[in-house]
C-alpha positions, 0 to 999 in steps of 0.5 A: 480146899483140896482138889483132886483131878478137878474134882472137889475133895467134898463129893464123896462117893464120885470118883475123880473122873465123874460118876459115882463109885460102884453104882454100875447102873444096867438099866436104859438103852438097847444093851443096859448101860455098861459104863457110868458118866466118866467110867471111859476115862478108866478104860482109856487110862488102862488100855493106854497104859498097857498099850499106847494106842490110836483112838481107832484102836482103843475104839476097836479092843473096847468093842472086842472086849466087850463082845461086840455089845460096846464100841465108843463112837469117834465123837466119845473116844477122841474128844476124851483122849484130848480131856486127858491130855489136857489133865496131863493123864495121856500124851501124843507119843508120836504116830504113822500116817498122822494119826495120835498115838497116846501113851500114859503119862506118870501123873495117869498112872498115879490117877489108876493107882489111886483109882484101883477099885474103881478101875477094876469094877468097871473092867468088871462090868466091861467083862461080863457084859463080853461074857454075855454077849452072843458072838453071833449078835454082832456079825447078825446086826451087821448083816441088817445093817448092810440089808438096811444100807443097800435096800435105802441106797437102791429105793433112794435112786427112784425110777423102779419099774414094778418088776424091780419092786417085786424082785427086791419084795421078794428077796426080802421075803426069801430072806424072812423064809431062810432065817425062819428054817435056820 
């Protein structure tokens, strides 16, 4: 039986890092879904052979890439930077201030090339998910979580006397008020 990647020659239709070729599923979530199961492993492959980069960094072009509307979280980016090492796809290309910078290896490049169509269509939805986005919708989730962070810091510590409750009641509703005029 040949394997390819790890994957059985018999499940046609799936390309070798998982997930099923030109199914680009948009529904679920709060944003659609943008990738199916093992489309990262694609991005990280291009983006490395482009670039050896740091997870961070991969972590930060996928999320510019994308508008905003995409950032894998560290517990995706690095655990699949260390998949790929394992299957001889990326290595360690040495790094500053211990952190990995990973490069491309031949065998990783053999598996884009052989993937090309699949490569492609997920850069594709990657794009007009970019396309879409609003470049205001980041800098505005930012701010609310900022707003979130500081309002549960400050009613964490306890011990607010009333007028400390009616000022940050009415900061809030000033708030409201200024967006409503925008």
């Amino acid at each position: 039986m040949h394997r390819h990647f790890g994957i059985h020659r018999e499940h046609r239709g799936r390309h070798p890092f998982g997930g099923r070729m030109g199914h680009g599923h948009r529904g679920g979530g709060r944003t659609g879904r943008l990738l199916d199961h093992g489309d990262l492993r694609f991005i990280i492959l291009a983006m490395v052979k482009e670039k050896p980069s740091h997870g961070y960094e991969l972590m930060r072009d996928l999320e510019e890439r994308t508008g905003g509307v995409y950032r894998p979280s560290p517990g995706v980016i690095y655990p699949t930077l260390a998949l790929l090492e394992d299957e001889g796809h990326v290595r360690q290309a040495g790094g500053e201030s211990g952190r990995k910078l990973y490069e491309i290896t031949p065998a990783g490049e053999a598996a884009l090339a052989a993937n090309a169509a699949a490569v492609e269509a997920v850069f594709a939805r990657l794009s007009a998910a970019g396309a879409e986005a609003s470049p205001v919708r980041p800098r505005v989730e930012r701010a609310m979580q900022n707003l979130r962070v500081a309002l549960s810091l400050r009613l964490r510590t306890g011990g607010l006397a009333e007028p400390q409750i009616d000022a940050i009641a009415a900061a809030i509703d000033e708030a409201a008020a200024k967006i409503e005029r925008v």
